[in-house]
PyMOL Python script that loads the backbone (N, CA, C, O; Angstrom):
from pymol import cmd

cmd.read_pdbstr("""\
ATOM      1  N   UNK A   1      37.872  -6.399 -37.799  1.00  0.00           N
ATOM      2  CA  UNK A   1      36.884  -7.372 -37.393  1.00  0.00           C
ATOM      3  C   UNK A   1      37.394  -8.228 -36.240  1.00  0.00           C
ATOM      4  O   UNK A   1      36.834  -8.360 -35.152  1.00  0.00           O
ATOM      5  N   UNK A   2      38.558  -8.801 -36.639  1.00  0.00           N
ATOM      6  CA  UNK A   2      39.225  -9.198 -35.135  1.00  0.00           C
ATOM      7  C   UNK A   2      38.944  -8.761 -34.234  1.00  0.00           C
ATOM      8  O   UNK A   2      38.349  -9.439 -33.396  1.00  0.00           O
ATOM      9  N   UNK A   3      39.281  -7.305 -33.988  1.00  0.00           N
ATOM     10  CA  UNK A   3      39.480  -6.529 -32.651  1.00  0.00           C
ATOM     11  C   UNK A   3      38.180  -6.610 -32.139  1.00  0.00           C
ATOM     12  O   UNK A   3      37.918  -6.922 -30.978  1.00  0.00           O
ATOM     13  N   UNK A   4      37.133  -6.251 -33.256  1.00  0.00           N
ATOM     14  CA  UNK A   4      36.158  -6.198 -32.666  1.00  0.00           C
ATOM     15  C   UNK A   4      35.292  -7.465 -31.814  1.00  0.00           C
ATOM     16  O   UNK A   4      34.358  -7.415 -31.014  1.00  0.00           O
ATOM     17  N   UNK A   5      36.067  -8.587 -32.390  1.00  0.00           N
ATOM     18  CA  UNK A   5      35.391  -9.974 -31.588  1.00  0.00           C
ATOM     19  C   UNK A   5      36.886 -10.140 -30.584  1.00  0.00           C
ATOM     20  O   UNK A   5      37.190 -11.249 -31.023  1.00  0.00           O
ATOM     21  N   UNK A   6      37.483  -9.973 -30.042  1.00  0.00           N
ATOM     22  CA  UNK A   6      37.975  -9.679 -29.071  1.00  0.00           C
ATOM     23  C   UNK A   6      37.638  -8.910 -28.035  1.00  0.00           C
ATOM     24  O   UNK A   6      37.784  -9.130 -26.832  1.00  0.00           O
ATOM     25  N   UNK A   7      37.087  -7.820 -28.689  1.00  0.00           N
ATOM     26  CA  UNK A   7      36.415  -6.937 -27.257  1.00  0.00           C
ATOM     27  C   UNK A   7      35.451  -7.441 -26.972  1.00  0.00           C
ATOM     28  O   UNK A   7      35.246  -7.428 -25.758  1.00  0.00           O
ATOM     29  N   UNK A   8      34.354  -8.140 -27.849  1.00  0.00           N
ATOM     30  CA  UNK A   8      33.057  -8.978 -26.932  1.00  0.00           C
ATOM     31  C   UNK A   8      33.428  -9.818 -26.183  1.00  0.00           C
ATOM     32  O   UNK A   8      32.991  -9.799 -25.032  1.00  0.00           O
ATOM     33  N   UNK A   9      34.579 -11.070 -26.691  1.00  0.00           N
ATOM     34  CA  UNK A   9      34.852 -11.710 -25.422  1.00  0.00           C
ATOM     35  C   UNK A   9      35.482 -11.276 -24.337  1.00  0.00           C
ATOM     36  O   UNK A   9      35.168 -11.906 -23.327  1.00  0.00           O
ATOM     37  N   UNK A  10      36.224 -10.465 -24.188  1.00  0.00           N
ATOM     38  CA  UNK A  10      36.346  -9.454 -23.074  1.00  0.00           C
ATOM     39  C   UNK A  10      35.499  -9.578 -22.271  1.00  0.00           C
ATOM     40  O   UNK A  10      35.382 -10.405 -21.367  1.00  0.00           O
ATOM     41  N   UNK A  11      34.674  -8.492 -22.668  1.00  0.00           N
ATOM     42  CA  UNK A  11      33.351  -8.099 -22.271  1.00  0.00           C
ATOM     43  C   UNK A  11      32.503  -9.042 -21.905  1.00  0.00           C
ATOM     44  O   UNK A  11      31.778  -8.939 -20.916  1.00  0.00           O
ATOM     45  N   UNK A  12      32.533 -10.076 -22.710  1.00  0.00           N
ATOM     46  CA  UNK A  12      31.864 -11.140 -22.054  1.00  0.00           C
ATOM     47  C   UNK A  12      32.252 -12.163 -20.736  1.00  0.00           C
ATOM     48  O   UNK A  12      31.426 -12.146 -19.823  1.00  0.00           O
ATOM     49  N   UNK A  13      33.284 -12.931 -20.588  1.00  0.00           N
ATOM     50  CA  UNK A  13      33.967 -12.672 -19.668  1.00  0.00           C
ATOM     51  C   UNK A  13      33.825 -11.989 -18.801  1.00  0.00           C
ATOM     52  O   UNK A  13      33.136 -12.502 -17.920  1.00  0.00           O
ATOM     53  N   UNK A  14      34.310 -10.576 -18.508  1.00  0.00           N
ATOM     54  CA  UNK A  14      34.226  -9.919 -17.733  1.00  0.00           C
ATOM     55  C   UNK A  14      33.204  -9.801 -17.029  1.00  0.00           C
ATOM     56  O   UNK A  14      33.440  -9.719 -15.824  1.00  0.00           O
ATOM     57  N   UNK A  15      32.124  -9.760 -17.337  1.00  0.00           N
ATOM     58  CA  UNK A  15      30.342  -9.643 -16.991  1.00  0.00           C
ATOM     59  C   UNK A  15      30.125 -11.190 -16.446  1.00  0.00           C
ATOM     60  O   UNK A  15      29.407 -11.212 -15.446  1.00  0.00           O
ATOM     61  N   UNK A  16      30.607 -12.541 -16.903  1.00  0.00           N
ATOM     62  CA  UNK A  16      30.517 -13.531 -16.092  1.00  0.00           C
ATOM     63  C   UNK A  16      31.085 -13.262 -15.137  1.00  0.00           C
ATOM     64  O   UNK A  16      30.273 -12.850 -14.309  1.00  0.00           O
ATOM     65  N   UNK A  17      32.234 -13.261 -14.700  1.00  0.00           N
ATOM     66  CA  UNK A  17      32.849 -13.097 -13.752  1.00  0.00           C
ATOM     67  C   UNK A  17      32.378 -12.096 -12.586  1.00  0.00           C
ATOM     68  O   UNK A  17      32.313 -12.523 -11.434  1.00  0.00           O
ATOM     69  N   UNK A  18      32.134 -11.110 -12.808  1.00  0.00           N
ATOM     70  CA  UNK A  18      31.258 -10.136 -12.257  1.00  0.00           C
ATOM     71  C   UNK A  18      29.705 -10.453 -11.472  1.00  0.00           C
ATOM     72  O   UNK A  18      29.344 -10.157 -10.333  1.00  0.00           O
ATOM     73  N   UNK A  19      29.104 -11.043 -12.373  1.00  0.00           N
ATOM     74  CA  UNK A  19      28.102 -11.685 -12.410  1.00  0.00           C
ATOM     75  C   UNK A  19      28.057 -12.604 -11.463  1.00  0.00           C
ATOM     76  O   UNK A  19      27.333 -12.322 -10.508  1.00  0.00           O
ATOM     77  N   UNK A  20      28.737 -13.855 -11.428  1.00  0.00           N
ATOM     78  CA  UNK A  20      29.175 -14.750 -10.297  1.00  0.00           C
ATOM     79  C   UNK A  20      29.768 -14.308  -9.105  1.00  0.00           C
ATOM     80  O   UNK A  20      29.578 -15.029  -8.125  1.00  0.00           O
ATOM     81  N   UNK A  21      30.430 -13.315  -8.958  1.00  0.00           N
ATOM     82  CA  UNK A  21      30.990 -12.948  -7.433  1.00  0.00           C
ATOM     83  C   UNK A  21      29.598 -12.017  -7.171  1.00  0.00           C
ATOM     84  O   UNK A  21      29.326 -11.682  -6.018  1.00  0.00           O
ATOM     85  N   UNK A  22      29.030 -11.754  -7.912  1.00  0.00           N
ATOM     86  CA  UNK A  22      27.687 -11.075  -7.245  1.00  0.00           C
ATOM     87  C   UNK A  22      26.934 -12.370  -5.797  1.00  0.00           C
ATOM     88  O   UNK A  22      26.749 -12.428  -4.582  1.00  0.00           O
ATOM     89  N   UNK A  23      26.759 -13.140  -7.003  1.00  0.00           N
ATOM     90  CA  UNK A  23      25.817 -14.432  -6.687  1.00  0.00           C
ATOM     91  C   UNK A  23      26.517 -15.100  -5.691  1.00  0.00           C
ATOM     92  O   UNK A  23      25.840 -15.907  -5.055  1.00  0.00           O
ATOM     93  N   UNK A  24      27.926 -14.966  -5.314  1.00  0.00           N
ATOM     94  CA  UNK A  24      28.640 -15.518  -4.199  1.00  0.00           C
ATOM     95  C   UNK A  24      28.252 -14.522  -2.757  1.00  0.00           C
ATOM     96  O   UNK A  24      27.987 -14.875  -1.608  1.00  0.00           O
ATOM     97  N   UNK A  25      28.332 -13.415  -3.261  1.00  0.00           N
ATOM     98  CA  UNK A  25      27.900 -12.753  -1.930  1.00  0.00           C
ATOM     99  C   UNK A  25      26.522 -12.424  -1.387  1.00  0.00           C
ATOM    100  O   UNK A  25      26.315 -11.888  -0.298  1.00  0.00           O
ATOM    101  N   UNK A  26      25.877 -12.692  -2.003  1.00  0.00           N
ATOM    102  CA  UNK A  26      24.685 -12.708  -1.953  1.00  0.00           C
ATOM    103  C   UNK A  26      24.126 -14.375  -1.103  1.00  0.00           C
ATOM    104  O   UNK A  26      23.075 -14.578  -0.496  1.00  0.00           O
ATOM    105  N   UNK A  27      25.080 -15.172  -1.322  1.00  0.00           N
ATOM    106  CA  UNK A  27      25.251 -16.563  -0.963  1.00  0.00           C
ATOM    107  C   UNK A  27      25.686 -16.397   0.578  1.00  0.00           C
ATOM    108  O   UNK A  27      25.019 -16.999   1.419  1.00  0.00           O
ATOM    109  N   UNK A  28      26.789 -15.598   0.989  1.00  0.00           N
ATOM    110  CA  UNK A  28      27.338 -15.254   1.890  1.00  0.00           C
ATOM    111  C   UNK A  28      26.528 -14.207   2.846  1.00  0.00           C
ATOM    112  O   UNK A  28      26.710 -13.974   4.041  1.00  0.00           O
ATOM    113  N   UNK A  29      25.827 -13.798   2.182  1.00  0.00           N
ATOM    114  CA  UNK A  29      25.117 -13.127   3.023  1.00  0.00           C
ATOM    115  C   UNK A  29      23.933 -13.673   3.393  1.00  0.00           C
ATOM    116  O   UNK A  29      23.417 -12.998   4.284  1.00  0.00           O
ATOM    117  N   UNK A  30      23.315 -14.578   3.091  1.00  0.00           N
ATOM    118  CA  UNK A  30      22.190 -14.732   3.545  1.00  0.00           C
ATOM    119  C   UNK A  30      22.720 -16.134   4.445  1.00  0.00           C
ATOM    120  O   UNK A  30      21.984 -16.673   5.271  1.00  0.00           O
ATOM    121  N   UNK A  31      24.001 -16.579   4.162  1.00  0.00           N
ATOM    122  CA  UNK A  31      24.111 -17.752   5.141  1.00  0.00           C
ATOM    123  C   UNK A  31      24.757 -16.972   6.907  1.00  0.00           C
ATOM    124  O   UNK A  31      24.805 -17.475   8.030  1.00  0.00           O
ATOM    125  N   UNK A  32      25.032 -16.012   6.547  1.00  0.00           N
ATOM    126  CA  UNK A  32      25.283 -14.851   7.659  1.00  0.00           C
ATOM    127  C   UNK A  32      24.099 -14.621   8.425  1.00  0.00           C
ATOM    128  O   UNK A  32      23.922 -14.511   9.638  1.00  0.00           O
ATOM    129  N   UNK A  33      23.473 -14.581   7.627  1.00  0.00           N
ATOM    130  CA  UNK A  33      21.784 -13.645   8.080  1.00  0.00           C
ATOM    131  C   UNK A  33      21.094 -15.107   9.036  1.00  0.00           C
ATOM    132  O   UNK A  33      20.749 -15.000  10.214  1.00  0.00           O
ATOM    133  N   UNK A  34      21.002 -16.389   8.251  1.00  0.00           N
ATOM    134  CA  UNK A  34      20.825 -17.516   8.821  1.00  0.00           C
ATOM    135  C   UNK A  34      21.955 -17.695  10.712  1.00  0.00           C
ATOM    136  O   UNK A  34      21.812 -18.174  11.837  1.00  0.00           O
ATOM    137  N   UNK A  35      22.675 -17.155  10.135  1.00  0.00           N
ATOM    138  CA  UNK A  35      23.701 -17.828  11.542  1.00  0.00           C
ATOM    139  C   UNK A  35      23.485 -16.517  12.485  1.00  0.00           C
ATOM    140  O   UNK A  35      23.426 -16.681  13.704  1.00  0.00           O
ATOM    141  N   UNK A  36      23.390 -15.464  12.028  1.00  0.00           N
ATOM    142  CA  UNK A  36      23.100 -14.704  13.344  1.00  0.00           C
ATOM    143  C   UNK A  36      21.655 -14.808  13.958  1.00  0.00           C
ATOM    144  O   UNK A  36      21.303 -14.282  15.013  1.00  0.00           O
ATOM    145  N   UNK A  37      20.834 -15.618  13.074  1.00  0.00           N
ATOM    146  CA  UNK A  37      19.487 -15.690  13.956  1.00  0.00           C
ATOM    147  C   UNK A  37      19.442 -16.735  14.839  1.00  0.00           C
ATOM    148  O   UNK A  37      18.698 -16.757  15.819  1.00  0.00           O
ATOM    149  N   UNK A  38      20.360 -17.775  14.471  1.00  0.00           N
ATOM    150  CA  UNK A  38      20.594 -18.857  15.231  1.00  0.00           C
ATOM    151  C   UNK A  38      21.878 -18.634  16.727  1.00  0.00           C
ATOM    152  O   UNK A  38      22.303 -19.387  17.603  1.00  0.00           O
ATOM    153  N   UNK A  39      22.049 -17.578  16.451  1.00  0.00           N
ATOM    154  CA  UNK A  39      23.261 -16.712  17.623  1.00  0.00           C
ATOM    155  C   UNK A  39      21.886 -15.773  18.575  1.00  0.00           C
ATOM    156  O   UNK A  39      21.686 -15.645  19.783  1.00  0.00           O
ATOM    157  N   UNK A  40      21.201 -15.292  17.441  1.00  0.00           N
ATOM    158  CA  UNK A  40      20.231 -14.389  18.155  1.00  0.00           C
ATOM    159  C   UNK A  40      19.437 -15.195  19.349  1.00  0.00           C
ATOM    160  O   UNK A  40      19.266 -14.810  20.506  1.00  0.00           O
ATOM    161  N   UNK A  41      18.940 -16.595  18.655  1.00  0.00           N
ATOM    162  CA  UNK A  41      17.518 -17.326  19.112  1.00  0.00           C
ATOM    163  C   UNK A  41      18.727 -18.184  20.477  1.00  0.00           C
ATOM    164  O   UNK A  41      18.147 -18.203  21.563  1.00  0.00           O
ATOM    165  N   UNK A  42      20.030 -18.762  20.542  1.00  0.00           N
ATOM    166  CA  UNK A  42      20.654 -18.836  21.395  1.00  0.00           C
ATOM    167  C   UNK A  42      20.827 -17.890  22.865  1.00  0.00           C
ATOM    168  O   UNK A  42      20.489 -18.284  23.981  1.00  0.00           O
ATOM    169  N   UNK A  43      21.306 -16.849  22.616  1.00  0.00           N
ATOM    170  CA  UNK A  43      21.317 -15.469  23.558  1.00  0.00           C
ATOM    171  C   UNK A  43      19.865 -15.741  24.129  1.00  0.00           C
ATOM    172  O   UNK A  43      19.673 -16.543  25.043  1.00  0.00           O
ATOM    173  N   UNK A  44      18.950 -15.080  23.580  1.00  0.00           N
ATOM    174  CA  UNK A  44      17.474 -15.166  24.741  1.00  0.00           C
ATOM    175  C   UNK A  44      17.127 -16.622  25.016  1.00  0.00           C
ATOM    176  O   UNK A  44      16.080 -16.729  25.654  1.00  0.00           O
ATOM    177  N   UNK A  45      17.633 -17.600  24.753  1.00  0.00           N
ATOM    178  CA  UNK A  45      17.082 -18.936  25.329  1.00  0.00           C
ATOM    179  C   UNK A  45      18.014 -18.683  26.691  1.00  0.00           C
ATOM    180  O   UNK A  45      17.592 -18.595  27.844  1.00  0.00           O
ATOM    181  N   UNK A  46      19.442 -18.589  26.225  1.00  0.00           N
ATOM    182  CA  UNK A  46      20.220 -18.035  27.352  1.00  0.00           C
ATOM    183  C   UNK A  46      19.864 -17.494  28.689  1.00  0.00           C
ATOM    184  O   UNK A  46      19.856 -17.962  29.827  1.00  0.00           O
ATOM    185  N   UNK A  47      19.539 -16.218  28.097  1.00  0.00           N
ATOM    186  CA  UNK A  47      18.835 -15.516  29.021  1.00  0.00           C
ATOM    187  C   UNK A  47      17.849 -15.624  29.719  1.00  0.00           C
ATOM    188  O   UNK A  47      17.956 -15.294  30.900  1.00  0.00           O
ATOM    189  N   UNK A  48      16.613 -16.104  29.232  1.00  0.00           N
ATOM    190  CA  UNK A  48      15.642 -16.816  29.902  1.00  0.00           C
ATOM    191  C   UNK A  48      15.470 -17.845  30.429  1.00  0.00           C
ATOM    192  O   UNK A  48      14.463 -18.124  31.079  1.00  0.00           O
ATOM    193  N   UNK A  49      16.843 -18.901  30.152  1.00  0.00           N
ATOM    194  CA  UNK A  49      17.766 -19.958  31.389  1.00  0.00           C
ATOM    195  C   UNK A  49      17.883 -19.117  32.574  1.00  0.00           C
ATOM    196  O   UNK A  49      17.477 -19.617  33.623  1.00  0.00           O
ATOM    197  N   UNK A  50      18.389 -17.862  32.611  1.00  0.00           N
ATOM    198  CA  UNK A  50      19.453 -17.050  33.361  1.00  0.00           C
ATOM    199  C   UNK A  50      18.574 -16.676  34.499  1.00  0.00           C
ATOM    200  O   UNK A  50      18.839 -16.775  35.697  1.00  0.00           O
ATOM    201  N   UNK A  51      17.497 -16.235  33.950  1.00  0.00           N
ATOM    202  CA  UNK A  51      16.136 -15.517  34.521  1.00  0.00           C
ATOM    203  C   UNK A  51      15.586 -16.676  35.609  1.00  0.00           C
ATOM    204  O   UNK A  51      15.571 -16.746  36.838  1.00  0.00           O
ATOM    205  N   UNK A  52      15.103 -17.627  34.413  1.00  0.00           N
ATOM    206  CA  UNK A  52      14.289 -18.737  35.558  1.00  0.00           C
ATOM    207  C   UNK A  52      15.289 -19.434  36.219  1.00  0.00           C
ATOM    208  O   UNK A  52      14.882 -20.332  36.956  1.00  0.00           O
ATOM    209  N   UNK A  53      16.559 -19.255  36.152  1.00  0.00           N
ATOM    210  CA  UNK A  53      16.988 -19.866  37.507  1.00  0.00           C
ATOM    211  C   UNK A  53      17.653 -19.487  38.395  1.00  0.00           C
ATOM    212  O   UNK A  53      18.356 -20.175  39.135  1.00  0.00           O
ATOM    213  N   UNK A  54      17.427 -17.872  38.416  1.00  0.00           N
ATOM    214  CA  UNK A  54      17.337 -16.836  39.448  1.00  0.00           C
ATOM    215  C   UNK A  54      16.299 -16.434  39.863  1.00  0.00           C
ATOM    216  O   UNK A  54      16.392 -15.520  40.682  1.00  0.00           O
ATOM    217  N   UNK A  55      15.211 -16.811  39.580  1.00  0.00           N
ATOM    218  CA  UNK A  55      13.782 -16.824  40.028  1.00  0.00           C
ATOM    219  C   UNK A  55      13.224 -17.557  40.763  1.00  0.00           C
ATOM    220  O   UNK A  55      12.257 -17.349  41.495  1.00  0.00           O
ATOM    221  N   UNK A  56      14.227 -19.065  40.478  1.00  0.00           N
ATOM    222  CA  UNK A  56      13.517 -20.037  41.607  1.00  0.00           C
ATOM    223  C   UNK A  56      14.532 -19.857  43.078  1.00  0.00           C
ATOM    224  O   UNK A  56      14.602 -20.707  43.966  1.00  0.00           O
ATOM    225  N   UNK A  57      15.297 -18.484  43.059  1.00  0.00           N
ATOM    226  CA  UNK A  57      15.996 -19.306  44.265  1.00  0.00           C
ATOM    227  C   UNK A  57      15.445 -18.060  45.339  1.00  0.00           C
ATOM    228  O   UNK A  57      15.696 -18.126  46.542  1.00  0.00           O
TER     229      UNK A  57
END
""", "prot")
cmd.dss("prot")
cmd.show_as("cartoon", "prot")
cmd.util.cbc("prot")
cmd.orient("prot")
């Protein structure tokens, strides 16, 4: 009977832990996803600086 409530907390455990580094990268990724659109929306403002002020000359 021991053993056997030893292996649930194991198991249990284990599946938190698991569970939470899921939810971390999933965290990480969407704050990624956020910063490259803000890299993205930078570049063509860039560029369309680049444009109109080779256009006026």
């Amino acid at each position: 009977m021991k053993n056997n409530i030893s292996i649930v907390l194991v198991l249990l455990t284990s599946m938190t832990i698991l569970l939470s580094s899921c939810e971390l990268v999933g965290d990480i990724f969407q704050a990624g996803m956020g910063f490259g659109i803000f890299i993205m929306l930078a570049v063509i403002v860039g560029i369309v600086a680049l444009v109109a002020r080779i256009g006026k000359k």
